[in-house]
C-alpha beads as a LAMMPS data file, in Angstrom:
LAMMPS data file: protein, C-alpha beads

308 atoms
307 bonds

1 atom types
1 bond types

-500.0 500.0 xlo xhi
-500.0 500.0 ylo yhi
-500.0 500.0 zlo zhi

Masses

1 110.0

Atoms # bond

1 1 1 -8.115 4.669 2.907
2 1 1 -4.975 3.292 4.902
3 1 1 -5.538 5.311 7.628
4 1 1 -8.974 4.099 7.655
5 1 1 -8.716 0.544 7.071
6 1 1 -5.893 -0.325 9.642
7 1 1 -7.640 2.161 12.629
8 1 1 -10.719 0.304 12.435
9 1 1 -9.222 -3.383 12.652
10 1 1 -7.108 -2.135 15.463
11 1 1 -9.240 0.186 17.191
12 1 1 -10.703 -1.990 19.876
13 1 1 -6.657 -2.909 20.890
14 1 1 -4.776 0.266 20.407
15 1 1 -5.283 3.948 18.860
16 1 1 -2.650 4.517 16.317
17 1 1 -0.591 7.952 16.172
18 1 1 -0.209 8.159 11.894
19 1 1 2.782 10.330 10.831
20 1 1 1.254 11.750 7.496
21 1 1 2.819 14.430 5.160
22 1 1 1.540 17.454 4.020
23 1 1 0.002 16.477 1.004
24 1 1 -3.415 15.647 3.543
25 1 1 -3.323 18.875 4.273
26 1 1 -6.199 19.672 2.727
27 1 1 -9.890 20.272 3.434
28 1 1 -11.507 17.988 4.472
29 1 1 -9.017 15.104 4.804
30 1 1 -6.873 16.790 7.476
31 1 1 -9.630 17.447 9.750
32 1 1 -10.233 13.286 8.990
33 1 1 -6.866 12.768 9.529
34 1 1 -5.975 14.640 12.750
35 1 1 -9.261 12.996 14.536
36 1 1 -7.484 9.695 14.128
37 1 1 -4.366 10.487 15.864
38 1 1 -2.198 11.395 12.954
39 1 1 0.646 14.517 13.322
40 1 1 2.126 16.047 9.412
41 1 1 4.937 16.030 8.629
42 1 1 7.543 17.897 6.299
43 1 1 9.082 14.980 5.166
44 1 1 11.102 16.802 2.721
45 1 1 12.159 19.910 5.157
46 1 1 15.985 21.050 5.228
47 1 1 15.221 23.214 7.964
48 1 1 17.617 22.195 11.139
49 1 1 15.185 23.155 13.901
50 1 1 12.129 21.932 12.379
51 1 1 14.219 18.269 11.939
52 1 1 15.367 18.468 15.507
53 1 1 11.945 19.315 16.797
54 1 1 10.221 16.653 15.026
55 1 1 13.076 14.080 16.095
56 1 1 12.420 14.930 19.808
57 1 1 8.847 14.304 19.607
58 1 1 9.068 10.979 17.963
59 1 1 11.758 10.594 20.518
60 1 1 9.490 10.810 23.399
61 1 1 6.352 9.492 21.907
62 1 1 8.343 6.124 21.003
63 1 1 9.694 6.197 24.464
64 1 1 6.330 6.486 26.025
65 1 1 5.058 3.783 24.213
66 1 1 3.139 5.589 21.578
67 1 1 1.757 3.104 19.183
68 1 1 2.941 5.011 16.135
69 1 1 1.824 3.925 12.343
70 1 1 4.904 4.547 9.759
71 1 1 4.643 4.846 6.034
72 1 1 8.240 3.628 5.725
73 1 1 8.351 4.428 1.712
74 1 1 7.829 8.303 2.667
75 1 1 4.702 8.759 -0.102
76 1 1 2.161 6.947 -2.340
77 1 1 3.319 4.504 -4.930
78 1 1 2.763 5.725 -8.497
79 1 1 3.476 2.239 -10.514
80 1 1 2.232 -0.094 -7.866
81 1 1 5.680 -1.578 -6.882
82 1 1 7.487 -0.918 -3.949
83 1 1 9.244 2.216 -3.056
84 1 1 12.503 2.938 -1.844
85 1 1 12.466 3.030 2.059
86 1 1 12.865 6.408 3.610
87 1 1 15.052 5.422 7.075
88 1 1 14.964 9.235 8.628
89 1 1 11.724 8.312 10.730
90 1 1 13.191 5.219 12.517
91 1 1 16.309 6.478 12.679
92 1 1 14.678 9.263 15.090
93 1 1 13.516 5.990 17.150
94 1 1 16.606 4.120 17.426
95 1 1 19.428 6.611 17.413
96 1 1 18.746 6.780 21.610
97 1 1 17.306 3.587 21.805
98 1 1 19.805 1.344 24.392
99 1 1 19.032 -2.454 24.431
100 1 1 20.181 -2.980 27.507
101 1 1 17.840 -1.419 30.020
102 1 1 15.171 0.694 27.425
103 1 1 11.919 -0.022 26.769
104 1 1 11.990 -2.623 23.985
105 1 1 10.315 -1.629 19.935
106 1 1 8.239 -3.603 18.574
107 1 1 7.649 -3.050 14.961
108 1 1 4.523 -5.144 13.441
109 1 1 4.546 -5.130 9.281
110 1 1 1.063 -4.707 7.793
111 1 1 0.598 -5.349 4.404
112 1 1 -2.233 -3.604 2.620
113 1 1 -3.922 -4.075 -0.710
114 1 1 -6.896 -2.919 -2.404
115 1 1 -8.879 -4.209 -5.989
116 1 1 -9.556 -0.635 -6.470
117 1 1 -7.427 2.599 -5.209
118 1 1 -9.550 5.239 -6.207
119 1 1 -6.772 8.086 -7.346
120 1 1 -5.238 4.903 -9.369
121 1 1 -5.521 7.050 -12.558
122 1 1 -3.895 10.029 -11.271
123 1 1 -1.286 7.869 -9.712
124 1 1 -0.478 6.510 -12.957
125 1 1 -0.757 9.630 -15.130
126 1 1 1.567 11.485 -12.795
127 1 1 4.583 9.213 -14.375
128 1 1 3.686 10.936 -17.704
129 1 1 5.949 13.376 -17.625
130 1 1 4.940 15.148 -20.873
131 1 1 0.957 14.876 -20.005
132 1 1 -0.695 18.119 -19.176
133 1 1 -1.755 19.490 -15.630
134 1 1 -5.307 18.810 -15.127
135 1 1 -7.101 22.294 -14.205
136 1 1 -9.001 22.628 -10.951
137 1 1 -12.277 22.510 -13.181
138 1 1 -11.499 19.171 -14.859
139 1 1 -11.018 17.958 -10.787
140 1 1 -14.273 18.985 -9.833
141 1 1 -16.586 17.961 -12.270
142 1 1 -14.423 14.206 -12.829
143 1 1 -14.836 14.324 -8.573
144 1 1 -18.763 15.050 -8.469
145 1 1 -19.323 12.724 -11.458
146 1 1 -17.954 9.978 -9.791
147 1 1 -20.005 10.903 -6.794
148 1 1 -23.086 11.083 -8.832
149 1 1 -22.630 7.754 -10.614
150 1 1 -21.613 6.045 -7.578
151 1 1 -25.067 7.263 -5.622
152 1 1 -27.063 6.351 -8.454
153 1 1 -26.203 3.508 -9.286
154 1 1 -26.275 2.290 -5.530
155 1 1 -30.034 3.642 -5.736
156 1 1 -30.685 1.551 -8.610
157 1 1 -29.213 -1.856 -7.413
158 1 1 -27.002 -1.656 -10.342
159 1 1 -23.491 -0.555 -8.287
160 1 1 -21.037 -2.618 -8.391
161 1 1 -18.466 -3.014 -5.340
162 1 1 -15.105 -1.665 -5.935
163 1 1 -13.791 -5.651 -4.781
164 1 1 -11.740 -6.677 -1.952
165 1 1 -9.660 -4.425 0.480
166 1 1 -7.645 -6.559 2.572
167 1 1 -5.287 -6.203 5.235
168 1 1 -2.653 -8.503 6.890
169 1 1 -0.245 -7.974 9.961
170 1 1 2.896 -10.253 10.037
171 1 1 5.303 -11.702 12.996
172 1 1 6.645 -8.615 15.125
173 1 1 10.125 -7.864 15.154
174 1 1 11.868 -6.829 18.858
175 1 1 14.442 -4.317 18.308
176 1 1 16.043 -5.746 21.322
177 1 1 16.019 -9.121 20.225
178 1 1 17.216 -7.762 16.720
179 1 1 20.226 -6.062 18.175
180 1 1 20.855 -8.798 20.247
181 1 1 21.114 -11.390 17.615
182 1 1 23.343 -8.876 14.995
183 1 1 25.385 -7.716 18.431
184 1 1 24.909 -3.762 17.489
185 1 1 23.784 -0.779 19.501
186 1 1 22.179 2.352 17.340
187 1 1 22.827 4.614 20.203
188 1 1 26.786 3.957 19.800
189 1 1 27.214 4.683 16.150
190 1 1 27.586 8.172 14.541
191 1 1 25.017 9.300 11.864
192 1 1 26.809 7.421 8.473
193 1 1 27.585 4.457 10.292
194 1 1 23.723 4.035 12.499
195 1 1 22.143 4.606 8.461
196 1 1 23.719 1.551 7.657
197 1 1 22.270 -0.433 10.284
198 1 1 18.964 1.197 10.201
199 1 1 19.094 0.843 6.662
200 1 1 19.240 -3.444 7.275
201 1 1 16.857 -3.284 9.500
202 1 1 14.514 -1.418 7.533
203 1 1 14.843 -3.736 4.582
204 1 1 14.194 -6.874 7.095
205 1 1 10.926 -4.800 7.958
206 1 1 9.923 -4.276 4.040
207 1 1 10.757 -8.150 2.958
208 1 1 8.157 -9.108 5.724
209 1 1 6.221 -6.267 4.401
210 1 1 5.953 -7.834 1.429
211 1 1 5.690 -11.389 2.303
212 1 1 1.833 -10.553 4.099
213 1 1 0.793 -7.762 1.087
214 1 1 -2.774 -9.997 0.527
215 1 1 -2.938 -10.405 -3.393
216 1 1 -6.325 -9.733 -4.403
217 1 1 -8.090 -10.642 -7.329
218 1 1 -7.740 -7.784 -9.361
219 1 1 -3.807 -7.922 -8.917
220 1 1 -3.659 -11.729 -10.233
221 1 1 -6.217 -11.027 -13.349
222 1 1 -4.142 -8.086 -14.281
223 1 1 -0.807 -10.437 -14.018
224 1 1 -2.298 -13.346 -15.760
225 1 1 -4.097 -10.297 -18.667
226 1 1 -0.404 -8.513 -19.074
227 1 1 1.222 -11.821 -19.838
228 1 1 -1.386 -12.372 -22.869
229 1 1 -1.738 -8.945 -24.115
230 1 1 -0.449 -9.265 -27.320
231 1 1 -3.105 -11.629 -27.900
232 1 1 -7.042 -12.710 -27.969
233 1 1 -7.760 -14.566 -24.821
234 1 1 -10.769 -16.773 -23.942
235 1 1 -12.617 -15.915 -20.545
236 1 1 -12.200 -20.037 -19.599
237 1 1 -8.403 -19.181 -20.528
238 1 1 -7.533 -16.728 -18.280
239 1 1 -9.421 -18.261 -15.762
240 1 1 -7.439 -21.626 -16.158
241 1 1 -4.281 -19.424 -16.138
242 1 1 -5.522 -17.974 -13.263
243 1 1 -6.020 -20.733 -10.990
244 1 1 -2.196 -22.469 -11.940
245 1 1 -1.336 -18.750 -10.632
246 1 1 -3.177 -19.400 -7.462
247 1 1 -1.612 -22.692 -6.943
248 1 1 1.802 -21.641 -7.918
249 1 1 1.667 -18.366 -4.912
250 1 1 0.129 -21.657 -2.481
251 1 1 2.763 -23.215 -2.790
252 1 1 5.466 -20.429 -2.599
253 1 1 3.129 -19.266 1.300
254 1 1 2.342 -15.999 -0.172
255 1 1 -0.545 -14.454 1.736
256 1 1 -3.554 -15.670 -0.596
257 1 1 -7.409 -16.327 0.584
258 1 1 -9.102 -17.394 -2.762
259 1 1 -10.662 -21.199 -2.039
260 1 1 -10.882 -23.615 -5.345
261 1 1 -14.471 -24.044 -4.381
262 1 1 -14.755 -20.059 -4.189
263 1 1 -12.208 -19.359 -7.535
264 1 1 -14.720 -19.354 -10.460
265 1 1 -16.636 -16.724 -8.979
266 1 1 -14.205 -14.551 -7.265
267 1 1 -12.649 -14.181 -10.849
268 1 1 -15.641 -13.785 -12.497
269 1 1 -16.623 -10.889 -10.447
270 1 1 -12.914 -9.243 -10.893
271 1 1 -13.674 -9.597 -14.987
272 1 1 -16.596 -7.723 -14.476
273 1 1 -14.857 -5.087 -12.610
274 1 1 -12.229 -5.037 -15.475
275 1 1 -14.220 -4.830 -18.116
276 1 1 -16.750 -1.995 -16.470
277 1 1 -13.902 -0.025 -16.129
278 1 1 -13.051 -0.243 -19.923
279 1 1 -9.811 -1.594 -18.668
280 1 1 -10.649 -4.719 -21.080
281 1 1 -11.956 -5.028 -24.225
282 1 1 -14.072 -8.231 -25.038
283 1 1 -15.117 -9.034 -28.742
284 1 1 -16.886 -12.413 -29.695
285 1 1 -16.368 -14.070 -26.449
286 1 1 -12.789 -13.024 -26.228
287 1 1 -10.623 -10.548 -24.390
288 1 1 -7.611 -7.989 -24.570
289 1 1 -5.819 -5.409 -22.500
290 1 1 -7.061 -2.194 -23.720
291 1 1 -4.152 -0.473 -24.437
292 1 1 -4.177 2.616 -23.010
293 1 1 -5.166 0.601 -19.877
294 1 1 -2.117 -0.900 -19.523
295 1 1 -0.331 1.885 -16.808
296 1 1 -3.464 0.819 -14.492
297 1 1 -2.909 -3.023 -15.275
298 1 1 0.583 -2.797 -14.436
299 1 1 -0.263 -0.705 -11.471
300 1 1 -2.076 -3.330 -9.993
301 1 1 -0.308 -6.288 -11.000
302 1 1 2.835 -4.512 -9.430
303 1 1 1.467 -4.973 -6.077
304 1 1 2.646 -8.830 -6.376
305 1 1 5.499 -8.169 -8.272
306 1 1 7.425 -9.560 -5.674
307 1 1 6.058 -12.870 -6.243
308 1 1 7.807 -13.990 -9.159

Bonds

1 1 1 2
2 1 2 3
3 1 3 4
4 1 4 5
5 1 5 6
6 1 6 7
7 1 7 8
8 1 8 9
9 1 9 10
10 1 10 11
11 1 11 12
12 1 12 13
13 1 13 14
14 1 14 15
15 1 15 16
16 1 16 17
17 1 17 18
18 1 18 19
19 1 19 20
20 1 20 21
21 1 21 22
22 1 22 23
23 1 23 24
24 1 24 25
25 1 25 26
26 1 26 27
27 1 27 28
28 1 28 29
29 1 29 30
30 1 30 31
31 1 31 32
32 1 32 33
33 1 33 34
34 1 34 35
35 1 35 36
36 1 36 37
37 1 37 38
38 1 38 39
39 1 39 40
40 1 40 41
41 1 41 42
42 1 42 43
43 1 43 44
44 1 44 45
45 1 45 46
46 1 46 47
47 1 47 48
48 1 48 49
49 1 49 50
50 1 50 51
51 1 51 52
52 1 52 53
53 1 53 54
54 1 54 55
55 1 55 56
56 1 56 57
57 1 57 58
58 1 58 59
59 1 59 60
60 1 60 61
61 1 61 62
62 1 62 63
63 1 63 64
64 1 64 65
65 1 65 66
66 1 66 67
67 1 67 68
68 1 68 69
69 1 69 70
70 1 70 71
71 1 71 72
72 1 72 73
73 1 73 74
74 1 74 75
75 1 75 76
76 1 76 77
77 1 77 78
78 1 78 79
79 1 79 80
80 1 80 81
81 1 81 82
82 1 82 83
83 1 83 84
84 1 84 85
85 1 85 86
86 1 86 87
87 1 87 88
88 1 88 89
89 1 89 90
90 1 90 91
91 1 91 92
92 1 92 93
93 1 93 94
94 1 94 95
95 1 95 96
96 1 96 97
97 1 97 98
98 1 98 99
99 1 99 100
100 1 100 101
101 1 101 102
102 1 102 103
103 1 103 104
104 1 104 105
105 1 105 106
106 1 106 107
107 1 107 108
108 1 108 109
109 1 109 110
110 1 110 111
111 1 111 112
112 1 112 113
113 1 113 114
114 1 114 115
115 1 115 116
116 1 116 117
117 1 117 118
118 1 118 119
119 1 119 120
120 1 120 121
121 1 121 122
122 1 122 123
123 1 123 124
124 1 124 125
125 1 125 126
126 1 126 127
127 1 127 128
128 1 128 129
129 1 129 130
130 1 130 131
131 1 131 132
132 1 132 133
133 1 133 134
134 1 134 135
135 1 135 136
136 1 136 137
137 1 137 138
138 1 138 139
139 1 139 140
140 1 140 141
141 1 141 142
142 1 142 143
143 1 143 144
144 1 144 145
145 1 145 146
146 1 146 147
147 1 147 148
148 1 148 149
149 1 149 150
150 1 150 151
151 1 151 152
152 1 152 153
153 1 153 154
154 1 154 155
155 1 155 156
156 1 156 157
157 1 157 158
158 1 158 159
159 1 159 160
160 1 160 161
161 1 161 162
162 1 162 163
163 1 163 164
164 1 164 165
165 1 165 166
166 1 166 167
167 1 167 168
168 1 168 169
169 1 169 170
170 1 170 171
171 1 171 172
172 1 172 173
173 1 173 174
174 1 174 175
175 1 175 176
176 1 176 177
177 1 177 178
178 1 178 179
179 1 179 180
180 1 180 181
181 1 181 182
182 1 182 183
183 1 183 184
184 1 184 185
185 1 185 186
186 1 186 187
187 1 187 188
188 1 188 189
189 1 189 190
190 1 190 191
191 1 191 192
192 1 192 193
193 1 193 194
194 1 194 195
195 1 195 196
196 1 196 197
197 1 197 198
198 1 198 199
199 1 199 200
200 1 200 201
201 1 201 202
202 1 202 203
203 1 203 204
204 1 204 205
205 1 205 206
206 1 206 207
207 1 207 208
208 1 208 209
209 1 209 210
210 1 210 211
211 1 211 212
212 1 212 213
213 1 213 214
214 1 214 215
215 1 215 216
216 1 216 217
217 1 217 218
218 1 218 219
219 1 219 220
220 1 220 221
221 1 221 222
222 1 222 223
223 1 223 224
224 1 224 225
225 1 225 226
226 1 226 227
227 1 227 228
228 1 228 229
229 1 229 230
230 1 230 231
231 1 231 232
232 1 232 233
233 1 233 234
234 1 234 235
235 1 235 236
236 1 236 237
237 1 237 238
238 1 238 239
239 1 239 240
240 1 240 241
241 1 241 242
242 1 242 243
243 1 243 244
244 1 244 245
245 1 245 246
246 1 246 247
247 1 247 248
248 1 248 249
249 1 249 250
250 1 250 251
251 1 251 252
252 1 252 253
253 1 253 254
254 1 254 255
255 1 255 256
256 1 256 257
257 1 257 258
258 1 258 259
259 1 259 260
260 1 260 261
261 1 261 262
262 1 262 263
263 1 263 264
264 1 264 265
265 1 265 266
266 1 266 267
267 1 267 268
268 1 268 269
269 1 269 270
270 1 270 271
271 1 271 272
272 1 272 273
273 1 273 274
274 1 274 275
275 1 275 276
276 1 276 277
277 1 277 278
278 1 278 279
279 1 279 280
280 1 280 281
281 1 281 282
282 1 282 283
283 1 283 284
284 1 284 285
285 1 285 286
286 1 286 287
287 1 287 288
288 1 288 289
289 1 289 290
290 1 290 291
291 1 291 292
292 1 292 293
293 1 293 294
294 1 294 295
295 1 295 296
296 1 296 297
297 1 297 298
298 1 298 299
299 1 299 300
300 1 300 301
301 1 301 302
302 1 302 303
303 1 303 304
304 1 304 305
305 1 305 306
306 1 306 307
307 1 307 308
């Protein structure tokens, strides 16, 4: 849904060109995928010409001014948190890139965070090391059921959103202005030493990656429900909980939209999408993590880990 999401804020500005790996290769999300700009690649190829190809062409695309959309983590998150950077991508950008008299890089951070990510359960299940491959029936049948429910329910006024998606874009950062400031030039270092300073740059570009990731709803319930699982919890009680939360992430600037006029019901509606999930269990007015819900929990909560 990235892909998605960020083309359609953008699209009367810019078209994006995604770099995707192969895992959308598959009907009918590459056909999806490759309308929107994107190119695959083999992020995990040792093959020399294939690397020097693919270098080239970001070479020149970045040169021509190619709005280009990175996944700098290389691959979906499976817990929620942040993943280790992968640097090969910009390093294909900068390793040619002279301050002096190029064409300056711009790189915008866009934070993106959902109340829902639909694969969320196979995300989480894939860090199960001992669980057991699904079969290609089980996929099918859990995929058309879904569909099913989903269209029925929205024929019977009964379907209830998935929540909020949200997306944020943060301060640009000029790789000219960068190198001017830290008084470095990519294009004069060999490959160990140019890492090393793409690798700083790239974790300046994932702190202020983090610092607009919107947090949702869903993510602060499932913070405020992890820290009380051991225990029965009023409704009024996580609520309360949640609100010092809100006012605590104010204060620190984190990227928050929930009013105090709007709180009780945004809250109330992410309950209700908790507990028709079975992520919850509620018993005489009072609630507690299911636990085998608590992978998906932390899975969401993650996505604000960085807040604490």
């Amino acid at each position: 849904m990235d892909y998605i999401l960020v083309s359609f804020l953008v699209a009367e500005k810019t078209a994006l060109s995604y770099a995707v790996g192969e895992w959308a290769r598959i009907w009918p999300l590459q056909s999806l995928i490759k309308s929107m700009g994107a190119f695959f690649v083999r992020r995990n190829s040792g093959n020399p010409l294939y690397r020097k190809i693919l270098e080239r062409y970001v070479h020149l695309a970045t040169r021509a001014g190619v709005c280009q959309a990175v996944f700098l983590e290389g691959g979906l998150t499976k817990d929620g948190a942040f993943r280790e950077p992968r640097l090969g991508f910009l390093d294909y950008m900068l390793r040619d890139f002279h301050p002096e008299f190029d064409k300056d890089i711009v790189f915008v951070p866009v934070g993106i965070n959902y109340d829902r990510v639909l694969e969320d359960r196979s995300l989480t299940r894939a860090l199960d090391s001992e669980a057991p491959r699904r079969s290609m029936w089980f996929v099918l049948k859990t995929t058309l059921g879904f569909i099913y429910k989903t269209a029925l329910l929205s024929r019977k006024n009964r379907w209830s959103r998935f929540g909020y998606a949200s997306v944020n874009f943060g301060p640009p950062v000029s790789v000219k202005q960068y190198c001017e400031s830290n008084k470095i030039d990519f294009s004069q270092y060999e490959s160990t030493e140019r890492f090393g300073h793409v690798k700083k740059l790239v974790d300046l570009l994932m702190k202020d990656i983090g610092a607009v990731v919107p947090i949702l709803p869903i993510a602060l319930i499932s913070e405020i429900l992890l820290i009380n699982k051991a225990i029965w919890t009023s409704e009024l009680e996580l609520k309360s909980q949640s609100v010092k939360r809100i006012n605590e992430l104010k204060a620190l600037g984190a990227p928050i939209d929930i009013s105090a006029s709007a709180s009780e019901g945004v809250l109330t509606n992410a309950m209700s999408i908790l507990i028709g999930r079975g992520l919850v269990r509620v018993e005489k007015n009072l609630i507690r993590i299911d636990p085998g819900s608590l992978p998906l929990l932390e899975y969401y909560a993650n996505s604000i880990k960085h807040w604490q």
